[in-house]
N, C-alpha and C positions, 0 to 999 in steps of 0.2 A: 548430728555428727555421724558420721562414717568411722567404719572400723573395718580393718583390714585383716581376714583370715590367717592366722599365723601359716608359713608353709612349712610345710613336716617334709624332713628332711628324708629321704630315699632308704629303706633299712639295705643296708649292706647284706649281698645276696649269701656267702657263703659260709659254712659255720665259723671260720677262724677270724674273719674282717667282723664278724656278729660279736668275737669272743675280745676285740680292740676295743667296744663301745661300753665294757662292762668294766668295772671298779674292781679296786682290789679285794675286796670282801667276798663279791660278785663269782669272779673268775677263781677264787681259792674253793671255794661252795662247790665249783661244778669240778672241781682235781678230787674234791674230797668223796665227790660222788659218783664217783666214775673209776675205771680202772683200764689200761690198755692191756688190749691182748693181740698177739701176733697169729697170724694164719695163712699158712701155706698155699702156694697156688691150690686152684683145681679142689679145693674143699668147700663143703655146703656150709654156711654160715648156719640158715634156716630151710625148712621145708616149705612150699604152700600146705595148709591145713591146720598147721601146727600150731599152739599155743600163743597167744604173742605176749612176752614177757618178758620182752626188752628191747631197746634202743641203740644202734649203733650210725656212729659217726666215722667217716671215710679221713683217717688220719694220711695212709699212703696207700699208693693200689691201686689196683682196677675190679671191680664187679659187674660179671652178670647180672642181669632179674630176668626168669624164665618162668611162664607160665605156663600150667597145665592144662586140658582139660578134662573136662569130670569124669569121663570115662579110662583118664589117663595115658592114653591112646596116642597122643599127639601133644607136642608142645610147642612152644613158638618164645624168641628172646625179645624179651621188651626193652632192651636197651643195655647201657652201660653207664656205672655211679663213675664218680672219682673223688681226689682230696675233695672236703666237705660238702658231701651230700652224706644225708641222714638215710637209714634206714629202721624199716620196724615202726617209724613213729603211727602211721595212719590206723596199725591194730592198737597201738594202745591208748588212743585219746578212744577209740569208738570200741572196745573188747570184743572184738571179733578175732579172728582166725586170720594168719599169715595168709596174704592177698596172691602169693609166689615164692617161688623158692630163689636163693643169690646165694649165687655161687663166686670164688674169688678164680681171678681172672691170673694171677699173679701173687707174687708174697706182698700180703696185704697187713698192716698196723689200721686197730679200730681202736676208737673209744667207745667202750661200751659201760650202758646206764642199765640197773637192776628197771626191775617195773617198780617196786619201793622207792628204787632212789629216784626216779624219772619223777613221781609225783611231789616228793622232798622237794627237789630240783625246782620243779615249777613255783610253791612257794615261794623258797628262798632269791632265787631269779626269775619274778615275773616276767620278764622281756623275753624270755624264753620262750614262753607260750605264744606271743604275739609273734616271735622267728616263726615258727612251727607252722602257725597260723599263714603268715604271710607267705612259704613255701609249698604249703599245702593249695592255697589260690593260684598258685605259679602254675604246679604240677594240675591244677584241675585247669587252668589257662591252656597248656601245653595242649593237654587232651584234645579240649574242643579246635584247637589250631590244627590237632592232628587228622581229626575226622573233616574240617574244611581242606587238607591238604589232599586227603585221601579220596574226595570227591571226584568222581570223575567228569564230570560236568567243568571241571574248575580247572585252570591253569593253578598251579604251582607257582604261588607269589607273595609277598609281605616284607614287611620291615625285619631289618634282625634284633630290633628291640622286644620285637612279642616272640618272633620264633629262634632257639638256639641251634647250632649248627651241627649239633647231634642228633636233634630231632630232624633238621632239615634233609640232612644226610642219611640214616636210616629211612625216609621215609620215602627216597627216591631208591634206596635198595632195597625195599620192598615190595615198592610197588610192581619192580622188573621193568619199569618203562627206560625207553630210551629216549635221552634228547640231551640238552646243555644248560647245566648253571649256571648261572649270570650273578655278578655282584658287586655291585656300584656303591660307593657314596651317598654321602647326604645330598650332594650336587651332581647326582646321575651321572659321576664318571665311573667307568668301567675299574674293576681292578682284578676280577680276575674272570676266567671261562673254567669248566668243570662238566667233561663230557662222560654219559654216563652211556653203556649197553648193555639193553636189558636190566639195567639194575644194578651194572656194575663202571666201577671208577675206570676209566680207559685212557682219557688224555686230560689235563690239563693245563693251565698256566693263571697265576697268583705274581701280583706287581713282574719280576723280573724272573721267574722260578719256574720250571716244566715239569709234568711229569710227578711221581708220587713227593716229590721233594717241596712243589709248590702246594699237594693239599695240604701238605704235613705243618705247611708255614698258614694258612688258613685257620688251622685248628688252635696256633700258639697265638696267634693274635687274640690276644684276650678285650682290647679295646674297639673292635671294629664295630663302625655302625654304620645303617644303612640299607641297603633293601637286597632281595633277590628275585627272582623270577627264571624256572625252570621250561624252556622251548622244548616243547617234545618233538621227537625227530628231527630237530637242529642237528647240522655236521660240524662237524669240531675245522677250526681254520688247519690250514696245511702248517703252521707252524707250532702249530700244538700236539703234535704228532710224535711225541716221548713216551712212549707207553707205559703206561702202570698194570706191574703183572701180578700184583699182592688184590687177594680179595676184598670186597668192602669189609668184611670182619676183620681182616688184618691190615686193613688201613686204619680202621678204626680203633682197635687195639693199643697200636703203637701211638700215636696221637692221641690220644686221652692219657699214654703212661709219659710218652714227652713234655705233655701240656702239665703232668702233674710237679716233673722234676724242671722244669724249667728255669721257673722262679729261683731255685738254689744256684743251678747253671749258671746262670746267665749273672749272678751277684760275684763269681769266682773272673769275671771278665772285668777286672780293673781300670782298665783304658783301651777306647774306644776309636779316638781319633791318629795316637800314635803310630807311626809307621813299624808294621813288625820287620823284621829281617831274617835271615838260616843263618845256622854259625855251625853248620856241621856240611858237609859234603853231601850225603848219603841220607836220607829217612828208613827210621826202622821203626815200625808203628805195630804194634801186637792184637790191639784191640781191632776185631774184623768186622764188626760193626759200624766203624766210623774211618775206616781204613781209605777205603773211595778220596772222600772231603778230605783229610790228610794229605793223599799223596797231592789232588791238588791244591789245596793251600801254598804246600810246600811248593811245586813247582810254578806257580804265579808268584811267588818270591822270590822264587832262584832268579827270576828274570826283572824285578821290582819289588823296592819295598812296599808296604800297604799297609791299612791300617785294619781293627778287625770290622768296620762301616764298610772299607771301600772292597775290602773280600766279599761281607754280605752283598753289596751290589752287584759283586762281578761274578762270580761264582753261582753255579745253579746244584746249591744245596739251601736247606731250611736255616735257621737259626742254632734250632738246637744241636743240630751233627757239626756246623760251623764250628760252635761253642767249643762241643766236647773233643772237637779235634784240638782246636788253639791251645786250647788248657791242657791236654795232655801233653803236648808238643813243650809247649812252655814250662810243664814239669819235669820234661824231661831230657831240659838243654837243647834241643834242635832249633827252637827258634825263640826270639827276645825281642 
């Protein structure tokens, strides 16, 4: 007789989908063991060197991790956390010394676990351990993906199932090389181009988007899968010729703090398919961040109604500037 391997279901990557597969007992253990604290842009959470004696979890925000080194001479940024990624954990399973310093990027909300209560914690939610564990393989994954990417021997290539798009992206802004991202499908269609110089974001286009509006829709797509492949000294097509004039740090920035608030956005957009309309003459819009995608929304309705799909189609902004325009518009009587 034959017997067939049960399949173990996939652990949910991020700490709050981890914090859905835990029971009420469960989930009460880790509120009792934990406490949030709030912290201002531009403050050090932790130091590199320093003690490690405690656990924090990325509730809202954006963080650095900045490494030193030993002569403290020179540092270099290893990337950017956001909503549920952990920090701190890797000093305290092995009691070594903070690996870098994380700095918060923005006003950032943590959960944070004592080192007392982190080991409580484990008891009481073993699954815990096995999260940590399984993140921790992620993060040593990344690594060696990072050092294959970093090869110079090697085209800049793989599926986006092993590489994320933050490592993908930082690791062509570092390198300073110039050429073009590529990123297809499971069935090698194209979906979008991403030309880099020197190292930095210069044109792009994502499904129907140009320009910093299409990387920004790249980063919110949280379901994409598929592969990429970076052309060095590839030329960007003549119609992807929008320029993006924000640095890779501040492209990256803002797209990790869009990708965080998204999720809440994008739940405030009720219907979808309905054709919106103006009921007012005139647009008065305050907010100058999202001011752009306002005025045209607005004026692609002055001339038709449309719904918030067939804007996202027609219009070359991201989702979330889309969003927080409609919704503000729709608060504030201009359009229904």
């Amino acid at each position: 007789m034959t017997t067939t391997a049960p399949t173990r279901a996939p652990l949910r990557k991020d700490f709050f989908s981890f914090c859905t597969s835990l029971d009420l007992q469960q989930r009460k253990a880790l509120g009792q063991l934990s406490r949030v604290i709030h912290v201002a842009p531009n403050t050090l959470i932790y130091r590199q060197g320093e003690p490690s004696d405690s656990l924090y979890i990325i509730n809202r925000g954006v963080v650095e991790v900045i490494v030193q080194s030993h002569d403290r001479t020179r540092q270099q940024s290893l990337g950017y956390l956001s909503r549920g990624d952990c920090l701190g954990e890797v000093g305290l399973l092995t009691g070594m010394t903070r690996s870098a310093t994380v700095r918060t990027c923005e006003p950032c909300s943590l959960q944070y676990f004592s080192e007392e209560n982190f080991y409580k914690l484990i008891e009481q939610v073993p699954s815990f351990f096995h999260y940590l564990a399984v993140r921790l393989a992620e993060r040593l994954q990344k690594t060696s993906n990072l050092a294959y990417l970093n090869s110079n021997c090697l085209d800049l290539s793989g599926n986006l199932s092993n590489f994320d798009l933050v490592t993908i992206f930082q690791t062509i802004a570092q390198s300073s090389k110039t050429g073009e991202l590529r990123i297809s499908d499971d069935n090698a269609r194209e979906l979008g181009r991403f030309y880099f110089d020197a190292g930095a974001p210069t044109y792009s286009k994502f499904h129907n988007l140009h320009g910093v509006q299409g990387l920004w829709q790249l980063f919110l797509d949280e379901h994409l899968k598929g592969s990429f492949a970076f052309y060095i000294d590839a030329s960007p097509a003549e119609e992807d010729r929008i320029l993006i004039s924000q640095s890779s740090t501040e492209v990256l920035m803002n797209a990790l703090q869009m990708r965080d608030e998204y999720p809440a956005l994008r739940e405030q957009i009720k219907d979808f398919l309905t054709p919106l309309v103006t009921i007012v003459e005139t647009l008065t819009f305050e907010e100058e961040m999202y001011a752009e995608a306002a005025n045209a929304v607005f004026a692609f309705l002055k001339n038709q109604p449309a719904s918030v799909t067939e804007l996202t189609e027609k219009l070359n902004f991201c989702e979330f500037h889309l969003y927080a325009a409609i919704t503000n518009m729709i608060k504030n009587g201009q359009i229904r």
